[in-house]
Residue, then its C-alpha position, 0 to 999 in steps of 0.5 A: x168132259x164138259x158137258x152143257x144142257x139146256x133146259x132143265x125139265x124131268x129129261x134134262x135134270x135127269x140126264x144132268x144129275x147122270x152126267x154129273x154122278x159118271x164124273x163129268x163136268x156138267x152146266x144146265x141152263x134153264x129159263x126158269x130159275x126154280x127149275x133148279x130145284x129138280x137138279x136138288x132133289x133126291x140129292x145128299x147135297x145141293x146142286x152146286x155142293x156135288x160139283x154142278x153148274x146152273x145158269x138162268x137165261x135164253x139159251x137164245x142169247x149169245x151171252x147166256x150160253x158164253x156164261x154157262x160154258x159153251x167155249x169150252x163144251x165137249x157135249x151139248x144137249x137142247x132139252x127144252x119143251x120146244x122143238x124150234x128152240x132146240x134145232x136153233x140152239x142145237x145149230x148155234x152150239x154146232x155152227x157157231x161155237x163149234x161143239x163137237x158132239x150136239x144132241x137135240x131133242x125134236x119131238x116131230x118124228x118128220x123134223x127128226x129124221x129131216x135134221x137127222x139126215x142134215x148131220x145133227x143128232x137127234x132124239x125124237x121121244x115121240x117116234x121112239x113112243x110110236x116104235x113101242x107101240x108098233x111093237x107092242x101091237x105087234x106082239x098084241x096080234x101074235x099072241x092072238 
Protein backbone atom coordinates (compact mmCIF):
# COMPACT_ATOMS: atom_id res chain seq x y z
CA UNK A 1 0.00 0.00 0.00
CA UNK A 2 1.35 3.46 -0.92
CA UNK A 3 0.90 5.55 1.71
CA UNK A 4 1.07 9.74 1.40
CA UNK A 5 1.42 12.00 4.53
CA UNK A 6 1.17 15.46 4.98
CA UNK A 7 3.09 17.19 7.50
CA UNK A 8 5.74 15.75 8.91
CA UNK A 9 5.34 17.13 13.08
CA UNK A 10 5.41 14.44 16.20
CA UNK A 11 1.79 12.51 14.63
CA UNK A 12 2.81 12.54 11.05
CA UNK A 13 6.46 11.10 11.48
CA UNK A 14 5.38 8.98 13.86
CA UNK A 15 2.59 7.55 12.07
CA UNK A 16 5.07 7.77 8.93
CA UNK A 17 8.12 5.67 10.56
CA UNK A 18 4.97 2.96 11.71
CA UNK A 19 3.55 2.62 8.13
CA UNK A 20 6.84 2.32 6.86
CA UNK A 21 8.34 -0.34 9.39
CA UNK A 22 4.75 -2.59 8.62
CA UNK A 23 5.98 -2.63 5.08
CA UNK A 24 4.24 -0.14 3.15
CA UNK A 25 5.48 2.46 0.96
CA UNK A 26 5.21 5.67 2.53
CA UNK A 27 5.65 9.62 0.90
CA UNK A 28 5.77 12.55 3.63
CA UNK A 29 5.42 15.94 2.61
CA UNK A 30 6.46 18.71 4.62
CA UNK A 31 6.51 22.69 4.45
CA UNK A 32 9.64 22.64 6.34
CA UNK A 33 12.71 20.94 4.96
CA UNK A 34 14.15 20.42 8.45
CA UNK A 35 11.22 18.37 9.60
CA UNK A 36 12.86 15.50 8.03
CA UNK A 37 15.12 15.24 10.84
CA UNK A 38 12.30 13.76 13.04
CA UNK A 39 11.76 11.06 10.08
CA UNK A 40 15.63 10.16 11.13
CA UNK A 41 15.67 10.02 14.48
CA UNK A 42 15.99 7.03 16.35
CA UNK A 43 16.36 5.40 13.37
CA UNK A 44 19.61 2.83 12.13
CA UNK A 45 19.53 4.48 8.89
CA UNK A 46 18.67 7.63 7.11
CA UNK A 47 14.92 8.09 6.07
CA UNK A 48 15.55 7.29 2.68
CA UNK A 49 18.08 4.37 3.38
CA UNK A 50 14.87 2.51 5.04
CA UNK A 51 12.78 2.75 1.90
CA UNK A 52 11.12 6.18 2.68
CA UNK A 53 10.10 9.33 0.61
CA UNK A 54 10.18 13.03 1.55
CA UNK A 55 9.31 16.03 -0.38
CA UNK A 56 9.43 19.74 0.56
CA UNK A 57 6.46 21.76 -0.50
CA UNK A 58 2.58 23.23 -0.15
CA UNK A 59 0.50 20.34 -0.10
CA UNK A 60 -1.55 23.24 -1.33
CA UNK A 61 -0.07 22.86 -4.91
CA UNK A 62 -1.05 20.50 -7.36
CA UNK A 63 2.36 19.90 -8.42
CA UNK A 64 3.82 19.35 -5.04
CA UNK A 65 1.49 16.48 -4.23
CA UNK A 66 1.99 15.10 -8.04
CA UNK A 67 5.76 14.89 -6.80
CA UNK A 68 5.47 13.20 -3.56
CA UNK A 69 3.05 10.46 -5.21
CA UNK A 70 -0.49 11.43 -4.83
CA UNK A 71 -1.60 9.31 -8.34
CA UNK A 72 -0.70 6.44 -7.08
CA UNK A 73 -1.87 6.67 -3.15
CA UNK A 74 -3.84 4.15 -1.59
CA UNK A 75 -4.09 6.04 1.97
CA UNK A 76 -3.80 9.77 2.42
CA UNK A 77 -3.05 11.35 5.85
CA UNK A 78 -3.42 15.56 6.22
CA UNK A 79 -1.36 16.06 9.79
CA UNK A 80 -0.65 19.49 9.38
CA UNK A 81 -0.92 21.80 12.58
CA UNK A 82 -4.01 23.54 10.54
CA UNK A 83 -7.34 22.45 10.27
CA UNK A 84 -8.28 24.38 7.08
CA UNK A 85 -5.17 22.88 5.49
CA UNK A 86 -5.96 19.58 6.12
CA UNK A 87 -9.97 19.61 5.17
CA UNK A 88 -8.82 21.40 1.97
CA UNK A 89 -6.09 19.05 1.08
CA UNK A 90 -8.14 16.07 2.48
CA UNK A 91 -11.08 17.19 0.03
CA UNK A 92 -8.52 17.59 -3.09
CA UNK A 93 -6.70 14.26 -2.31
CA UNK A 94 -10.40 12.44 -2.12
CA UNK A 95 -12.46 14.69 -5.01
CA UNK A 96 -9.71 15.69 -7.11
CA UNK A 97 -6.99 12.90 -7.36
CA UNK A 98 -9.38 10.09 -6.26
CA UNK A 99 -7.69 8.43 -3.04
CA UNK A 100 -9.79 5.80 -1.89
CA UNK A 101 -8.91 6.04 1.82
CA UNK A 102 -8.39 9.79 3.21
CA UNK A 103 -7.92 10.56 6.96
CA UNK A 104 -7.65 13.92 8.16
CA UNK A 105 -6.73 15.51 11.30
CA UNK A 106 -9.29 18.28 12.68
CA UNK A 107 -8.53 19.45 15.80
CA UNK A 108 -12.34 21.19 16.22
CA UNK A 109 -14.21 18.45 17.59
CA UNK A 110 -17.54 20.82 16.04
CA UNK A 111 -15.63 20.44 12.31
CA UNK A 112 -15.13 17.00 13.01
CA UNK A 113 -18.19 15.72 13.49
CA UNK A 114 -19.38 18.08 10.50
CA UNK A 115 -16.99 16.65 7.97
CA UNK A 116 -17.42 13.46 9.43
CA UNK A 117 -21.16 13.28 8.62
CA UNK A 118 -20.03 14.71 4.82
CA UNK A 119 -17.91 11.00 4.36
CA UNK A 120 -14.62 12.36 5.21
CA UNK A 121 -12.69 10.45 7.81
CA UNK A 122 -11.79 12.26 10.60
CA UNK A 123 -9.63 12.19 13.80
CA UNK A 124 -10.18 15.06 16.33
CA UNK A 125 -7.35 14.90 19.22
CA UNK A 126 -9.07 17.63 20.81
CA UNK A 127 -12.36 15.56 21.36
CA UNK A 128 -10.61 12.19 22.03
CA UNK A 129 -8.47 14.38 24.97
CA UNK A 130 -12.02 15.76 26.16
CA UNK A 131 -13.67 11.79 25.97
CA UNK A 132 -10.60 11.02 28.46
CA UNK A 133 -11.40 13.53 30.34
CA UNK A 134 -14.96 12.70 30.82
CA UNK A 135 -14.14 9.49 31.78
CA UNK A 136 -11.68 10.20 34.06
CA UNK A 137 -13.90 12.47 35.80
CA UNK A 138 -16.18 10.10 35.81
CA UNK A 139 -14.14 7.37 37.57
CA UNK A 140 -12.66 10.63 39.64
CA UNK A 141 -16.66 10.88 41.11
CA UNK A 142 -17.05 7.18 41.54
CA UNK A 143 -14.16 6.41 43.79
CA UNK A 144 -15.59 9.22 45.99
Amino acid sequence: MFVLIVGAGRVGAAVAKYALASGHEVSVMDEDPLSHERLDAGQATTWEEAGGRFTVGTALELDALREAGIEHTDLFIASTDGDNTNLIIAQIAQRQFGVRKVIARVMDPARAAWYREQGLHTISPAQEAIEMFKEALHEHAQAL
